[in-house]
N, C-alpha and C positions, 0 to 999 in steps of 0.2 A: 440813715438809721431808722426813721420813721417809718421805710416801706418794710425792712426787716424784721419793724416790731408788729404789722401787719400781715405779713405771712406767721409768725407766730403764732399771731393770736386767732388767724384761718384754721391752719394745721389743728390746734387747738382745740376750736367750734367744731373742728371736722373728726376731731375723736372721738369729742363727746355725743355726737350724735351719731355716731357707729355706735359706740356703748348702748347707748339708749334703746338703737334698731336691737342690737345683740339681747339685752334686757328683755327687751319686748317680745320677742322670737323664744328666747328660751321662757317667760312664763308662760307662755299663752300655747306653747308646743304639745301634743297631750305626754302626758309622764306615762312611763313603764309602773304599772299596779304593784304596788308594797304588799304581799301574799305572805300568809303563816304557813310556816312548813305543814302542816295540815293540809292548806287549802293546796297544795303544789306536790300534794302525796302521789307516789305512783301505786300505793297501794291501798285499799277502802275497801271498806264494807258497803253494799249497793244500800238504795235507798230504803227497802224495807227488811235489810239483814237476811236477806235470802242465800248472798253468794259473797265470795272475798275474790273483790275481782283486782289486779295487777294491769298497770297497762307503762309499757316500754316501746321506744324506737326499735327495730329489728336489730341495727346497726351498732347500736350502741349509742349515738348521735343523734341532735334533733339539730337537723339543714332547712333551712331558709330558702323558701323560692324551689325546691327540688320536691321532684315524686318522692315518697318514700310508704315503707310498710312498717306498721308496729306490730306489736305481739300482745295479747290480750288472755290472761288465764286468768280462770273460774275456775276455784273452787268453793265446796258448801264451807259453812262454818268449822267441820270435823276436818276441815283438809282434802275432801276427797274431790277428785277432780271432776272437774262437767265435763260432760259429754253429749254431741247432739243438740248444745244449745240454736237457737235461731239468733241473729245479734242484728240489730237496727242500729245504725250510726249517724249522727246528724250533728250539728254543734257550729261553731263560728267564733265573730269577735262581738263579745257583747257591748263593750265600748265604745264601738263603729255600729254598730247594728246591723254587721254584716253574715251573712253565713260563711260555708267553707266556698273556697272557689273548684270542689272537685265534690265529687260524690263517694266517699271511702263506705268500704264495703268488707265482709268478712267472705278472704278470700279459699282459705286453707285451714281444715282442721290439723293441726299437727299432732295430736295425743298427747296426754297427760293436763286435759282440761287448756290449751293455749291454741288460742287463734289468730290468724295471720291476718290483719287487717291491712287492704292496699288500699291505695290512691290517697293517701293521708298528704297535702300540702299546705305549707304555710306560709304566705305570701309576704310576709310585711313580719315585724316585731309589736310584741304587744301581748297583751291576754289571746289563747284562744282556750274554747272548751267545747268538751266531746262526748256529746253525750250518747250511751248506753243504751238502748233497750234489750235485755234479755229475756228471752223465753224458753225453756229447759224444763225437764220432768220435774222439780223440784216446784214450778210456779215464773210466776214472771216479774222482774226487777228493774231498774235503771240504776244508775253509776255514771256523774259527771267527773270526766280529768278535767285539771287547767296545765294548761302548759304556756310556759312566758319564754317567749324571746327575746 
């Protein structure tokens, strides 16, 4: 009976410090960012209200780990669509301190002020953001997305 209350009390010790590892692992894990529907907008006004810029997957879908293309339209404040803007794309994981692992780039104007931005990938879950540079007849502006996986 004694060796029986002895594997008990193993089995036991051997939970509790599975628990403890498991404890340990998930607080010290980094967390998925708490974001206000604001900060998680797909749609903004750039940084000095120059432009209303929209930014969406092409697809519909934001995929993990896969190439993809977004869609990017500008327009001014009256609605009217840019056209002929220049767009600079840069951005990352600011909570790794990492950049993007691909260079996106604006590939395709499509008319009605929307542009076709390729090589957008996202490697991992997490904050990433994507920032903006625009340059169009109207002046020049930026506009950070965040997107969380």
């Amino acid at each position: 009976m004694a060796s029986l209350w002895r594997y008990v009390l193993a089995g036991v010790g051997l939970a509790a410090l599975l628990a403890g590892i498991l404890a340990a692992v998930h607080l010290t894990a980094p967390q998925a960012p708490r974001l206000a529907g604001s900060e998680i907008a797909r749609s903004k006004e750039t940084a000095n209200g120059l432009f209303v810029a929209s930014f969406e997957p092409e697809r519909g879908v934001v995929r993990q780990g896969e190439l993809q293309s977004w869609l990017l339209t500008l327009k001014t404040n009256a609605g009217t669509p840019v056209e002929g803007a220049a767009i600079t794309i840069s951005g990352g994981m600011p909570q790794h301190r990492h950049g993007l692992p691909t260079s996106p780039h604006a590939t395709d104007y499509l008319g009605q002020g929307r542009y076709r931005i390729g090589g957008v990938k996202f490697t991992m879950s997490g904050l990433w953001q994507l920032h903006f540079a625009i340059s169009a007849a109207a002046g020049s502006d930026t506009v950070v997305f965040n997107v969380v996986l």
